[in-house]
TORKOL-547303 format. One line per 2 residues: number of its first residue (from 1); their letters; for each residue z, y, x of C-alpha. Coordinates in Angstrom, 2 decimals, always signed. Layout:
N
NUM> A> Z Y X  ...
END
This chain:
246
1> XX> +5.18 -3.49 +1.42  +7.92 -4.71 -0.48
3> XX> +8.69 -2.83 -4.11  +12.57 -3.97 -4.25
5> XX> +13.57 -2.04 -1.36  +17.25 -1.36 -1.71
7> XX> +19.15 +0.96 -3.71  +21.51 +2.92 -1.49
9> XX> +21.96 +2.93 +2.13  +24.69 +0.90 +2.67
11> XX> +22.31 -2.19 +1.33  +19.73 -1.11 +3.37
13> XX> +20.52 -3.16 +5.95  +20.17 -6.81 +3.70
15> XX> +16.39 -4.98 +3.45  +15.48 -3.17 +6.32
17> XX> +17.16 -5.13 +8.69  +20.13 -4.40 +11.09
19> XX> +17.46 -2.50 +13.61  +16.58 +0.45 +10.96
21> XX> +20.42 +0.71 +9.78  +21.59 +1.51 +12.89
23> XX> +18.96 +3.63 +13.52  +20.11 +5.93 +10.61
25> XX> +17.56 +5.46 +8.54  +17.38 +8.18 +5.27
27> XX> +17.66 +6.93 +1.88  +15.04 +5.40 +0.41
29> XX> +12.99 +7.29 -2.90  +13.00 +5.62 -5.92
31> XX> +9.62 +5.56 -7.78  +10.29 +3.72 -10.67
33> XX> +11.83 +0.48 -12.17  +10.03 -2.62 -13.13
35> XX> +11.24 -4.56 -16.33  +10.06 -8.41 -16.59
37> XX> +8.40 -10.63 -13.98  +4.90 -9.76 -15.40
39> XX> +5.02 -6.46 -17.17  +4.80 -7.43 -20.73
41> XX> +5.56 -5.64 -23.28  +5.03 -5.46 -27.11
43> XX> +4.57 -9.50 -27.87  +7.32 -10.97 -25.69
45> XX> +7.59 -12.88 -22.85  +8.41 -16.18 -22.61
47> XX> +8.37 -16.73 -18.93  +11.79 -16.60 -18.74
49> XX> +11.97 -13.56 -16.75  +11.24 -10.67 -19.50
51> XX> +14.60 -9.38 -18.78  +15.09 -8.76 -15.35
53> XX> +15.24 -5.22 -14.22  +14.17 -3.86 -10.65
55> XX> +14.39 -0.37 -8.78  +11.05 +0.33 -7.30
57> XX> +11.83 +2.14 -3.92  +10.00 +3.35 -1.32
59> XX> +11.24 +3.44 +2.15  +12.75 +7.65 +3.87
61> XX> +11.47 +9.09 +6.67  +12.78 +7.65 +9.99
63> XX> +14.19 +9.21 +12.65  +13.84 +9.39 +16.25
65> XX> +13.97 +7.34 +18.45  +11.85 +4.78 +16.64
67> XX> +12.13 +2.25 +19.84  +9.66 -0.04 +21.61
69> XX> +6.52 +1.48 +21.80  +6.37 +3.43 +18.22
71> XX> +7.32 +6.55 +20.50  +4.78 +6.97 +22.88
73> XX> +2.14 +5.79 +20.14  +3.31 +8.97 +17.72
75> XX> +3.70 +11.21 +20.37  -0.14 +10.45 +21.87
77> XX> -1.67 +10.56 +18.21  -0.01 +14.12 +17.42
79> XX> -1.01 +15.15 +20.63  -4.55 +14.24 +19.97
81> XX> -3.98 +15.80 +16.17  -3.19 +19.34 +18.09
83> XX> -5.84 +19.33 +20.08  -8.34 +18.74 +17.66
85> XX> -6.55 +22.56 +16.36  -4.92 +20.26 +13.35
87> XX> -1.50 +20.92 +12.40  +0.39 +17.70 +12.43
89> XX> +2.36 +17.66 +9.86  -0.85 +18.35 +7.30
91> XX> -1.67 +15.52 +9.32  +1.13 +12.90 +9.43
93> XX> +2.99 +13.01 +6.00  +5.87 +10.45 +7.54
95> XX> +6.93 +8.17 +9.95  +8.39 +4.60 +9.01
97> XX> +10.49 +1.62 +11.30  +11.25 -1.07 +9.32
99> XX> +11.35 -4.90 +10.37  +10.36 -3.63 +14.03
101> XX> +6.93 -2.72 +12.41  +5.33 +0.66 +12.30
103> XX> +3.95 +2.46 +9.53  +2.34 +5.83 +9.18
105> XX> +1.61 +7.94 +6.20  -1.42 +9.98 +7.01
107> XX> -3.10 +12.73 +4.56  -5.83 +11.10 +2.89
109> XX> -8.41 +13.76 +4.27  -7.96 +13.11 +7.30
111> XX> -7.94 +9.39 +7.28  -11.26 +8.74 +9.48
113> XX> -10.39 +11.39 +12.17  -6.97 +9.43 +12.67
115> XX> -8.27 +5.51 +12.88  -11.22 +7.37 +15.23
117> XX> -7.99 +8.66 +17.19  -6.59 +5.26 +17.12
119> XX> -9.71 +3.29 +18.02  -10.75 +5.67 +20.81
121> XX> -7.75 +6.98 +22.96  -7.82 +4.46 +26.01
123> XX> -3.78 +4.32 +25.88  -3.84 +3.29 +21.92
125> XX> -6.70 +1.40 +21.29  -6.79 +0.14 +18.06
127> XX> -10.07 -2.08 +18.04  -9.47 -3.65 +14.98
129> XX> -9.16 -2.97 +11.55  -7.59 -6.61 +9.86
131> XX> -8.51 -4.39 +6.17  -7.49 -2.65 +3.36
133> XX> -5.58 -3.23 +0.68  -4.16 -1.57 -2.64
135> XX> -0.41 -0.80 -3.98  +0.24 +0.65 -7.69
137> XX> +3.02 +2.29 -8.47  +2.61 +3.97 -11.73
139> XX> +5.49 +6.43 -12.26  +5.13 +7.68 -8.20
141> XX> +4.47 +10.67 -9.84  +0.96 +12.40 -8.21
143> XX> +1.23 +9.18 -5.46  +0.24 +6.33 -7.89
145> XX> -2.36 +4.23 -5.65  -1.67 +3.74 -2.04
147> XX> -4.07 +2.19 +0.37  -2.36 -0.13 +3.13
149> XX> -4.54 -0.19 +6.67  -3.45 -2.43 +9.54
151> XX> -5.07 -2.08 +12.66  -4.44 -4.03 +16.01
153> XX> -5.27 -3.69 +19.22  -6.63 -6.08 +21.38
155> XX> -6.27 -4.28 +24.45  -2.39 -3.86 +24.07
157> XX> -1.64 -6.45 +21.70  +0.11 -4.24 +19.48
159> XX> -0.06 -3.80 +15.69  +0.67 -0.94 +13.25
161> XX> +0.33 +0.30 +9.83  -1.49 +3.30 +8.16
163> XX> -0.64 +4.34 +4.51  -2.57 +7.25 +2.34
165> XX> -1.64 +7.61 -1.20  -3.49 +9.50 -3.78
167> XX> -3.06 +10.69 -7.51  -4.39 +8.11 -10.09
169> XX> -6.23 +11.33 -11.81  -8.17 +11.98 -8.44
171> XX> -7.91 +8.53 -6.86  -10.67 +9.26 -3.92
173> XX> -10.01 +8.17 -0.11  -12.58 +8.64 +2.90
175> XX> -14.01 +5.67 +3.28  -13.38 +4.68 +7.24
177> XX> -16.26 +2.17 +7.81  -18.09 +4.29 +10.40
179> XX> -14.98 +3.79 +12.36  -14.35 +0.39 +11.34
181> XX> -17.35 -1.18 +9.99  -15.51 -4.60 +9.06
183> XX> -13.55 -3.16 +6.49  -17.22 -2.41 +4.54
185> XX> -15.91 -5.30 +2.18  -12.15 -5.02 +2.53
187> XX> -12.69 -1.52 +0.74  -15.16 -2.96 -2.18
189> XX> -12.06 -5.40 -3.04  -9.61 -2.92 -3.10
191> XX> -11.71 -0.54 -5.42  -13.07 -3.35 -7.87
193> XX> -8.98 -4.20 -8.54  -7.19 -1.28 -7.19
195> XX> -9.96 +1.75 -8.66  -9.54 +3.45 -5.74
197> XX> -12.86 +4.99 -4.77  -13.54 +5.43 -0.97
199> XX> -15.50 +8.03 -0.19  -18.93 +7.73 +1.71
201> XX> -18.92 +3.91 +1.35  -21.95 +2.46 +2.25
203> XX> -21.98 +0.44 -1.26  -19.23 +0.82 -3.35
205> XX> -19.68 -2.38 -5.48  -17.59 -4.98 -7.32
207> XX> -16.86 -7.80 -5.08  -14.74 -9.97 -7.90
209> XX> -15.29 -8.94 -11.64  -18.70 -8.58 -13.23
211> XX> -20.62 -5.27 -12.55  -20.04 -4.46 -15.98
213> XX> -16.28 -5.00 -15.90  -14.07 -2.17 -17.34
215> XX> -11.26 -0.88 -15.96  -8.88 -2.45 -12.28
217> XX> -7.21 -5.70 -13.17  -4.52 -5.40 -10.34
219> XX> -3.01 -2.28 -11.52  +0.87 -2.79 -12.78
221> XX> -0.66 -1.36 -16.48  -3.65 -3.30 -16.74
223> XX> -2.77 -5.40 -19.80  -2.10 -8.91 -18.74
225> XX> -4.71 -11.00 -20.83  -5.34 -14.13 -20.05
227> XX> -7.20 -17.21 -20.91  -6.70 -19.73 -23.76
229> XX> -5.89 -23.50 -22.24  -6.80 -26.36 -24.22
231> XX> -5.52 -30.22 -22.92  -6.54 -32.92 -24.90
233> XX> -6.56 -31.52 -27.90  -3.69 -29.01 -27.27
235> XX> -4.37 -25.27 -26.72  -1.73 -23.14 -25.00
237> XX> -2.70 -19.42 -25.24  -2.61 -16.71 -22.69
239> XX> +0.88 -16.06 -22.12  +1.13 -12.05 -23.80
241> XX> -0.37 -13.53 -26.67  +2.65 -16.16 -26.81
243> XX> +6.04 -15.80 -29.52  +8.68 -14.77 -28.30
245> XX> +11.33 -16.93 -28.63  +15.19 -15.43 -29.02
END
């Protein structure tokens, strides 16, 4: 998901497209602003880029009618939610259109029960989990790390998009690998760069850094680092280390 979403709703449509602005769509919430094309700070940057500034938004709730199929899929997984004696809305935190796709923000506890609704109901289907994968937004207040599912399903040929979030003080998420066994290494990746733990994982290891590694290196305030270059005979050092030159 894209972090320059647009900053009022009368740009929303160079964004989300002409199919969510005439659908209404709310306003989307800023989360933050990002300053630079890397993040640095303190030493300069001599990218090039050190001074552009970017809103950070996150797409509103949309309402109905979503179109296409997004209706029928909603109303079958809330119907499911309420029968398992769930309330929906502790359930589903939001519903999102945008680009034609569909995305659902689902309470992180009850991440597993919803993909098992999604794999299991005969008129959803969701077979396949394609993985999981990690979004930081550091000022998203109590929302910092969000974990991005898409699943697909074969049977229907039809694709859609899950979304928890979770504090960056408490950043724990159910692992769902008894429902979808595939994403076993799909959720190591996201952890060893992301640091968001998933529950109940079967082994909850680094898949890129050393086992000794500390801290996520994906995160937007991981320091940058980097690693000296040296070309015959001419070393160019890692680029927060560089001057900064006015």
């Amino acid at each position: 998901m894209s972090e320059n979403l647009p900053q009022s709703v009368e740009s929303a449509g160079e964004v989300f497209g002409p199919a969510s602005e005439t659908r209404g769509c709310p306003a989307p919430q800023k989360v933050g602003e990002r300053r630079g094309l890397f993040g640095v700070t303190g030493s300069g940057d001599t990218s090039g880029f050190g001074g552009l500034q970017d809103p950070i938004f996150l797409p509103g709730e949309s309402p109905r009618p979503y179109g296409s199929w997004f209706d029928s899929c909603v109303d079958i997984l809330e119907e499911l939610i309420s029968q398992a004696g769930l309330s929906v809305k502790s359930v589903i935190e939001r519903v999102v259109v945008d680009h034609d796709e569909l995305t659902i923000y689902v309470s992180r506890e009850h991440i597993l029960q919803v993909c098992s609704f999604l794999r299991d109901d005969q008129d959803l289907r969701f077979e396949l989990c394609l993985g999981v994968s990690g979004v930081h937004y550091p000022q998203h207040s109590g929302a910092e790390l969000h974990a991005v599912y898409h699943l697909f399903s074969i049977t229907h040929n039809r694709q859609l998009r899950l979304e928890v979030t979770c504090p960056d003080a408490d950043p724990h998420i159910p692992s769902v690998t008894p429902v979808y066994p595939g994403n076993d290494w799909h959720e190591r990746e996201t952890w060893d760069l992301m640091g968001i733990v998933f529950d109940d994982h079967p082994a909850l290891t680094r898949t890129a850094m050393p086992d000794d590694w500390v801290g996520h290196p994906q995160r937007k305030d991981y320091p940058l680092g980097g690693i000296p270059v040296e070309y015959k005979g001419a070393s160019v050092p890692p680029v927060d280390t560089r001057r900064s030159y006015n």
